[in-house]
RONU-760826 format. One record per residue (C-alpha): residue in three letters; x, y, z; residue number from 1. Coordinates in Angstrom, 1 decimal, always signed. Last residue first. Layout:
BEGIN
<"Ala", <X, Y, Z>, NUM>;
...
END
This chain:
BEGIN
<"Unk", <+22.3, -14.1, -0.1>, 274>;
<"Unk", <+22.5, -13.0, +3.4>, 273>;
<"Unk", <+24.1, -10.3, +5.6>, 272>;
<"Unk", <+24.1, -8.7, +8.8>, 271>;
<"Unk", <+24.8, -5.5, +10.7>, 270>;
<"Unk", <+24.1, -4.5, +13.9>, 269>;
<"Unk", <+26.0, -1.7, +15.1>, 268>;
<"Unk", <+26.1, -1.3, +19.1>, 267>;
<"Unk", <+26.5, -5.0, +19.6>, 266>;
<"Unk", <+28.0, -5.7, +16.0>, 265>;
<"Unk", <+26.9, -7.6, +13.6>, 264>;
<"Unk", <+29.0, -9.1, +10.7>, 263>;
<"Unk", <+27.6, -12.5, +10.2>, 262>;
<"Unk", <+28.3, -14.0, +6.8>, 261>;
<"Unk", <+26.4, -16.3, +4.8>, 260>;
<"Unk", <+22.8, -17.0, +6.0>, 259>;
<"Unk", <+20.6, -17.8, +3.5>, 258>;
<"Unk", <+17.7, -16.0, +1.5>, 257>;
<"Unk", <+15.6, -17.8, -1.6>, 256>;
<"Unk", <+13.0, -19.1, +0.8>, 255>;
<"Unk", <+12.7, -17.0, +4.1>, 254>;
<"Unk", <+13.7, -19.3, +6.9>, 253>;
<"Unk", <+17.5, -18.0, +7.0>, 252>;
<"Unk", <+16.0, -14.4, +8.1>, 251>;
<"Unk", <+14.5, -16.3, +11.1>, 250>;
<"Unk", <+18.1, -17.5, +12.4>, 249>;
<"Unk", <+20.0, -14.4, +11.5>, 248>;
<"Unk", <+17.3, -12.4, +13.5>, 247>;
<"Unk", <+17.8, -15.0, +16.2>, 246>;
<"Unk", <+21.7, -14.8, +16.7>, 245>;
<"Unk", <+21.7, -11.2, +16.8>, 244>;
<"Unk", <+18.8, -11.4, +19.7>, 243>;
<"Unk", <+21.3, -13.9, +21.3>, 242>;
<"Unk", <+24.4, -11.8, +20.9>, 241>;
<"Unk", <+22.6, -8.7, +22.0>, 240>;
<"Unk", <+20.9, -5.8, +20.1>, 239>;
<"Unk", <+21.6, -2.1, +20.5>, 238>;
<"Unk", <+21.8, -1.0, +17.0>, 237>;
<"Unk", <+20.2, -1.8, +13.8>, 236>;
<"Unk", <+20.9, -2.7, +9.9>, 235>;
<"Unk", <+19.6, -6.0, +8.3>, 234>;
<"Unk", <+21.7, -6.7, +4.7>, 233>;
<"Unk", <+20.0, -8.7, +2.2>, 232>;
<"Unk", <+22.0, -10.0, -1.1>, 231>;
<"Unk", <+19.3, -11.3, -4.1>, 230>;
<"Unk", <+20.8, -8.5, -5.8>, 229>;
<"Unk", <+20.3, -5.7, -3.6>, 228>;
<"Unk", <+17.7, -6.5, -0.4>, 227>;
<"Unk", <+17.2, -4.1, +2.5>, 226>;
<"Unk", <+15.9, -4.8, +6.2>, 225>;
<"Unk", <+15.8, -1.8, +8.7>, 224>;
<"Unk", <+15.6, -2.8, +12.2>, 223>;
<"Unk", <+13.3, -2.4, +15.3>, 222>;
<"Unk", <+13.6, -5.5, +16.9>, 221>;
<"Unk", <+9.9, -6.9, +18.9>, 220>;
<"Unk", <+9.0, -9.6, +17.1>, 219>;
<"Unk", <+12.5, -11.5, +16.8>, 218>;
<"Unk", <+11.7, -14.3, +19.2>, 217>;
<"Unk", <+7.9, -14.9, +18.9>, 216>;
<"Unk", <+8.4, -15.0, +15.4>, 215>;
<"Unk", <+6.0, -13.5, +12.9>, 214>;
<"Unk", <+7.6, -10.3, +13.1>, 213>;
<"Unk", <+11.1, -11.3, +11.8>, 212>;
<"Unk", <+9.1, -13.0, +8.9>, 211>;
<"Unk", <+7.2, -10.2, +8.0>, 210>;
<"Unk", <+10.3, -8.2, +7.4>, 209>;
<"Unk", <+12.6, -11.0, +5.6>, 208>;
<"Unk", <+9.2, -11.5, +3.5>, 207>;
<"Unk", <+8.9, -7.8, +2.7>, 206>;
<"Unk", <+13.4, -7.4, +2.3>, 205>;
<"Unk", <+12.2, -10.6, -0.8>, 204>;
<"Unk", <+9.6, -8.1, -2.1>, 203>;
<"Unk", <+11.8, -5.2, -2.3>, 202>;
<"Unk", <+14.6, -7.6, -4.2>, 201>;
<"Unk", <+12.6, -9.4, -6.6>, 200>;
<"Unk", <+10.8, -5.4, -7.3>, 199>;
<"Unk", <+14.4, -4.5, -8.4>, 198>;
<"Unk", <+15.2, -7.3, -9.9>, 197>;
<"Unk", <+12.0, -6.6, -11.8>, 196>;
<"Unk", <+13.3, -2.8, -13.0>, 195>;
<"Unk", <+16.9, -4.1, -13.8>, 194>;
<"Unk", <+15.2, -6.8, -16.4>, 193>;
<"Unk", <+13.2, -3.6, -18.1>, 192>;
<"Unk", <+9.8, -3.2, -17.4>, 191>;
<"Unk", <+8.5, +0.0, -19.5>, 190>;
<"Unk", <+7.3, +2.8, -17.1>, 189>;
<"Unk", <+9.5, +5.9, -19.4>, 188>;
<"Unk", <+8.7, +4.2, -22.4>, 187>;
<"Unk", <+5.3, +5.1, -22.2>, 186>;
<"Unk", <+2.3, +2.4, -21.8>, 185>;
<"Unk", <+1.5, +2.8, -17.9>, 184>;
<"Unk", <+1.2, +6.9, -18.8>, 183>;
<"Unk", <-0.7, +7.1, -21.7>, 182>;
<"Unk", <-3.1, +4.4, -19.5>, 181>;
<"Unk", <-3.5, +6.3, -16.8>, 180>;
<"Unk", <-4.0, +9.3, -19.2>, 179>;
<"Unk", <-6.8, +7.6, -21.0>, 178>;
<"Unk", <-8.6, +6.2, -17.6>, 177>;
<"Unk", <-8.1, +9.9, -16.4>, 176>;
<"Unk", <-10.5, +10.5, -19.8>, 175>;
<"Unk", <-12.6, +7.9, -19.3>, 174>;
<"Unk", <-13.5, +9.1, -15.7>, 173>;
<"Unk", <-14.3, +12.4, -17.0>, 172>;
<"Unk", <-11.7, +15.1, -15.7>, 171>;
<"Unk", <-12.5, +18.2, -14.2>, 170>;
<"Unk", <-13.8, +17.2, -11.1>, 169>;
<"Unk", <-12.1, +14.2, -10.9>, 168>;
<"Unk", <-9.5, +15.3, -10.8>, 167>;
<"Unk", <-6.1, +13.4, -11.3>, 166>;
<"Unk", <-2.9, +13.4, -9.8>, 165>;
<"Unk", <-0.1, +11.4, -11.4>, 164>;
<"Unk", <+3.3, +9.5, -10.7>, 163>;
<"Unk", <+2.8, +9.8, -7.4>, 162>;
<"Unk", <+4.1, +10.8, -3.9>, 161>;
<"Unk", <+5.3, +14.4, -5.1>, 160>;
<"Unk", <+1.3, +15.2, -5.1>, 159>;
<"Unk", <+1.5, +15.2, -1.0>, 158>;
<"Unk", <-2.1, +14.4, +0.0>, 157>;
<"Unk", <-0.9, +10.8, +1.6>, 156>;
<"Unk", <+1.2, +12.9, +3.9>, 155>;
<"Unk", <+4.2, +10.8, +4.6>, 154>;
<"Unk", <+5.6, +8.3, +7.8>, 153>;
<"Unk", <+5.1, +5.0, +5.7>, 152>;
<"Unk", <+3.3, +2.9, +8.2>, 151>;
<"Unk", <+2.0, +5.6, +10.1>, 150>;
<"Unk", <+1.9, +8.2, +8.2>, 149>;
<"Unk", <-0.7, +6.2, +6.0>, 148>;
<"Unk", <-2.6, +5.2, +8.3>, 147>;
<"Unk", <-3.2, +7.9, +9.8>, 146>;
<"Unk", <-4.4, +9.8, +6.3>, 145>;
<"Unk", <-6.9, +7.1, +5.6>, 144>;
<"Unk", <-8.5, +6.8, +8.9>, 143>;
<"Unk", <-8.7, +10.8, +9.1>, 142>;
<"Unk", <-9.9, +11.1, +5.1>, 141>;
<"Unk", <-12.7, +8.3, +5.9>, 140>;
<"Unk", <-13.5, +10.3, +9.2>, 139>;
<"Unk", <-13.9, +13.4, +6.9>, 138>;
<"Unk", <-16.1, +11.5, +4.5>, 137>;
<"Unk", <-18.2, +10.2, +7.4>, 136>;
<"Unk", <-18.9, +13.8, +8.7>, 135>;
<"Unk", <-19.5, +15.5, +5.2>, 134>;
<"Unk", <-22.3, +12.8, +4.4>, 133>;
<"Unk", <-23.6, +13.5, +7.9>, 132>;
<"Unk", <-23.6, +17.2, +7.2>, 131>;
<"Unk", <-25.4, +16.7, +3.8>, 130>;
<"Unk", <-28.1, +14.8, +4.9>, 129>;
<"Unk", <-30.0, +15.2, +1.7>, 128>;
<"Unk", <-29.8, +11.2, +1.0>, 127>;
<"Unk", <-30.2, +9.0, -1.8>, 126>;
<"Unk", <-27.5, +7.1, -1.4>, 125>;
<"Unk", <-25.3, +7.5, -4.3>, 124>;
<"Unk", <-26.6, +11.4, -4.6>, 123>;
<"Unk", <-25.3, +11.5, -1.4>, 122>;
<"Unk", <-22.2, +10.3, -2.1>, 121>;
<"Unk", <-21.8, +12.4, -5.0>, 120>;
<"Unk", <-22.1, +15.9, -3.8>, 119>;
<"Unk", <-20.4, +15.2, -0.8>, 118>;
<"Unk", <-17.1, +14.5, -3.3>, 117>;
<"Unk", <-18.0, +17.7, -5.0>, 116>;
<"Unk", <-18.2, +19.4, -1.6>, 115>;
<"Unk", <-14.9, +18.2, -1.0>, 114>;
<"Unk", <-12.6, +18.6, -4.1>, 113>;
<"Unk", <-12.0, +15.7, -6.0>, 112>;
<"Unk", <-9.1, +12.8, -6.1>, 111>;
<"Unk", <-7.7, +9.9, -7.7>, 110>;
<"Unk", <-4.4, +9.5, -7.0>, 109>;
<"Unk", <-1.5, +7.3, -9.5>, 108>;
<"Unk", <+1.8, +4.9, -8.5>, 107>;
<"Unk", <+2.6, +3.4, -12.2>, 106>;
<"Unk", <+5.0, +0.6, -11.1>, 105>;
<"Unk", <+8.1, +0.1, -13.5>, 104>;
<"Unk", <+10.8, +2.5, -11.3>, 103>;
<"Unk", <+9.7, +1.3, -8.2>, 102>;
<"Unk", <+10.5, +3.8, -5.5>, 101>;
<"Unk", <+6.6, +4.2, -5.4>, 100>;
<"Unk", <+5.6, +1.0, -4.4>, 99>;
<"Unk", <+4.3, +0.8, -0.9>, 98>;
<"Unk", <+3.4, +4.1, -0.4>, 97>;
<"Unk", <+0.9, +4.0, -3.9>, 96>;
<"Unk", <+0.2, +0.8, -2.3>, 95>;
<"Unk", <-0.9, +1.9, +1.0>, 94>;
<"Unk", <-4.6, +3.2, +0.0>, 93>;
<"Unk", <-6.9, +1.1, -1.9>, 92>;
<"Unk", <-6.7, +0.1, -5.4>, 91>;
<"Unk", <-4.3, -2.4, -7.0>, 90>;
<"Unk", <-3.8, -2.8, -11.0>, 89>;
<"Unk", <-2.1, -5.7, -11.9>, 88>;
<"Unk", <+0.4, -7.7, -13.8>, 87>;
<"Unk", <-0.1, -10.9, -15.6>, 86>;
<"Unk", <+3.4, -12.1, -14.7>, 85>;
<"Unk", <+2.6, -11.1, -10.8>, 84>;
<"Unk", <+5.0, -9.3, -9.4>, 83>;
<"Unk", <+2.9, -6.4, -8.4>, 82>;
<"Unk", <+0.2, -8.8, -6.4>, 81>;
<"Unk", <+3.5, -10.3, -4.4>, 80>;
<"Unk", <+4.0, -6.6, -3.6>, 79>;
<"Unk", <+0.7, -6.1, -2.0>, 78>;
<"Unk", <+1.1, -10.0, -0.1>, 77>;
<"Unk", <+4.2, -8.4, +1.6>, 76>;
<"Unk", <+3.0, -5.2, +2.5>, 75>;
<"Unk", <+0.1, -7.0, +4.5>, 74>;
<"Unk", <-3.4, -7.7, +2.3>, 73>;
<"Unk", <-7.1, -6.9, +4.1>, 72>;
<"Unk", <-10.1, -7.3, +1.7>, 71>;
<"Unk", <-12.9, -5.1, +3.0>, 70>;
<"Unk", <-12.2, -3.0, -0.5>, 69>;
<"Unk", <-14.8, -5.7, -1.7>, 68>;
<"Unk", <-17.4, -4.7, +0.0>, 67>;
<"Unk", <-17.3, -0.8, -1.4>, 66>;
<"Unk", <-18.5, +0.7, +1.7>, 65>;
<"Unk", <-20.9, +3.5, +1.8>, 64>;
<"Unk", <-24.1, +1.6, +2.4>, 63>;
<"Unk", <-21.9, -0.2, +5.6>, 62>;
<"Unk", <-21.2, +3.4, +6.5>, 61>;
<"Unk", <-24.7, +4.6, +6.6>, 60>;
<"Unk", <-25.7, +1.3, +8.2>, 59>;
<"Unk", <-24.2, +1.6, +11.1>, 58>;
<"Unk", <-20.3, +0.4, +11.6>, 57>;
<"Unk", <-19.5, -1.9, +14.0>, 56>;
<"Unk", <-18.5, -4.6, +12.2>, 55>;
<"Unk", <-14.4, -4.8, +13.6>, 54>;
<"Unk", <-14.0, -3.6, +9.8>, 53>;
<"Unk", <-16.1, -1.4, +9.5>, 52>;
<"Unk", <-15.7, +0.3, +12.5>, 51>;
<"Unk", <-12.0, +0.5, +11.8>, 50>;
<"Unk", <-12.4, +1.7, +8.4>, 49>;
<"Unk", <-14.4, +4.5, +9.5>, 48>;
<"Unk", <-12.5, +5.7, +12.5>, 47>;
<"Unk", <-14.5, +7.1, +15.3>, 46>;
<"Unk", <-11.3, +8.6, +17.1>, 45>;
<"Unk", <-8.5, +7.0, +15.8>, 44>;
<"Unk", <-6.4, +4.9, +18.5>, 43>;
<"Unk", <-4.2, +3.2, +16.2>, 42>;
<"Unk", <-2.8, -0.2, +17.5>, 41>;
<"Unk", <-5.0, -2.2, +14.7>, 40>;
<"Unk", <-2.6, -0.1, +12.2>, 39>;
<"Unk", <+0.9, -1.4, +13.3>, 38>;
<"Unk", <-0.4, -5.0, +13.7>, 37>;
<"Unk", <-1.5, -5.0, +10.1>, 36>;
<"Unk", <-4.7, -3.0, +7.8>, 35>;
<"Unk", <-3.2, -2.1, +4.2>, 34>;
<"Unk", <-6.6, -1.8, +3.2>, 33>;
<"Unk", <-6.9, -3.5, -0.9>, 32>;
<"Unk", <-8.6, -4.1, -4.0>, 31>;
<"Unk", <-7.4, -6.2, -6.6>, 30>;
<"Unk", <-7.8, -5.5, -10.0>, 29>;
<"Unk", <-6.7, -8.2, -12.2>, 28>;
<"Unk", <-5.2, -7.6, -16.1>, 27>;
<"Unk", <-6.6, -6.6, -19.4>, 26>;
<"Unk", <-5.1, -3.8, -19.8>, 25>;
<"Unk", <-7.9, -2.0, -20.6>, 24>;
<"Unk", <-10.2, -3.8, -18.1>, 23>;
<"Unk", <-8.0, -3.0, -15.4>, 22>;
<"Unk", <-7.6, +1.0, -16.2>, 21>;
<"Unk", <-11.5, +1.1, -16.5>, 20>;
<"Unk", <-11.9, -0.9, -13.0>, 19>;
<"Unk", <-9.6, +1.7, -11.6>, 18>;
<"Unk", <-11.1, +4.8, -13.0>, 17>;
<"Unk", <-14.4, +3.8, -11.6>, 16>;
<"Unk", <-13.5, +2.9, -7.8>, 15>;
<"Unk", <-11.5, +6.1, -8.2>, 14>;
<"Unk", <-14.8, +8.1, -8.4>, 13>;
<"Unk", <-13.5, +10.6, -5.9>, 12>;
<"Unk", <-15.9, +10.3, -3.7>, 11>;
<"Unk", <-14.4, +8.4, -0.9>, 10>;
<"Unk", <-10.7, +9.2, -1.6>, 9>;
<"Unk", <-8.6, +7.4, -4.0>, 8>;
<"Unk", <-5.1, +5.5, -3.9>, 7>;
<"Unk", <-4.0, +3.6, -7.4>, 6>;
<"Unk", <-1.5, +1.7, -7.9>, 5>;
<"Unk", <-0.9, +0.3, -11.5>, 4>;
<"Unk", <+1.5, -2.7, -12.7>, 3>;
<"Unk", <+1.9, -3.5, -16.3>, 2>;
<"Unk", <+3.3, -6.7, -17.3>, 1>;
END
């Protein structure tokens, strides 16, 4: 089933484009902040989503807020979204990151230039403030662009990220709905049995990950976790028997993974599970 990610700016009608895609295809549209330990250690000054979300935000930016983009998913729920059999289209702004070396996911941006996103939101809220208007959008484009180098070290702006730019400017929203939809239905982003082992695997390297962070004893390692086959190798350096020994522990919790062979080494950590 088709699976669409779709980041937009405040603005930028994306809200729009994605509920047309959804109800094209017939499948759910979740919306999403990709909000986790990483990101609630961000010291961004005046930071939109933040205020919103620890409600502090005033009024305007409570007016502003699509409710229902409040919803905070980790990496690991996002991709369990994407491998659902009924498919799904998922708006926010880390899934685009998340799932763009996925060869069946459709990763897509919404955007518009500024004063034609200003345009709109005041016309949304009735307002002729225009340089209050211009200051929440720029602390929307702050949070948004923060988090994204942080969790995925890239430039959310950079077109080479997606599948498809579209603006809004000078495309209808039915019309980038139509070339969404070109796009999710062409050979090129057909599922194939390679593409959803592919996804199995990501997902099941997600659940290794958030499962090394849950514990108290593995929280802290800094390792890279990568899944081919159903086969998951953990790659670091620096680690000692004990710290070796608990990563292979915790990894061994995460259904479908099991400890099979451990070839760390102290200054080259390496292990493997199936």
């Amino acid at each position: 089933m088709p699976v669409v990610a779709i980041t937009r700016e405040m603005g930028s009608l994306g809200t729009e484009v994605a509920r047309g895609v959804a109800q094209a295809l017939g499948v759910p549209l979740m919306y999403h902040e990709i909000i986790d330990q990483l990101a609630d250690r961000m010291r961004l000054r005046k930071s939109h989503v933040k205020r919103l979300l620890d409600g502090s935000a005033g009024l305007f930016e409570r007016m502003t807020a699509d409710q229902t983009s409040l919803s905070i998913f980790t990496a690991e729920e996002i991709v369990k979204a994407a491998l659902q059999d009924t498919g799904a289209v998922i708006r926010g702004w880390g899934a685009s990151a998340l799932l763009r070396d996925m060869p069946s996911v459709v990763c897509v941006r919404i955007c518009a230039p500024l004063e034609v996103r200003k345009r709109r939101m005041m016309e949304r809220l009735g307002t002729d403030d225009a340089d209050k208007v211009a200051e929440e959008i720029r602390d929307n484009d702050e949070a948004h662009a923060a988090i994204i180098r942080r969790h995925f070290s890239v430039d959310y702006t950079d077109a080479q990220l997606y599948d498809l730019v579209l603006d809004t400017e000078r495309l209808s929203v039915q019309e980038c709905v139509a070339e969404v939809l070109r796009l999710v239905r062409s050979p090129e982003f057909a599922e194939t049995p390679e593409a959803r082992q592919k996804l199995h695997d990501f997902a099941l390297a997600c659940q290794v990950r958030a499962a090394l962070r849950r514990s108290s004893r593995t929280r802290g390692v800094r390792v890279t976790v990568k899944v081919e086959n159903g086969r998951a190798t953990i790659e670091g350096a620096g680690y000692s028997a004990e710290e070796r020994a608990a990563m292979l522990e915790v990894a061994a919790t995460v259904p479908g993974v099991r400890a099979t062979e451990d070839l760390m080494k102290t200054m080259n950590l390496r292990a493997r599970f199936a």
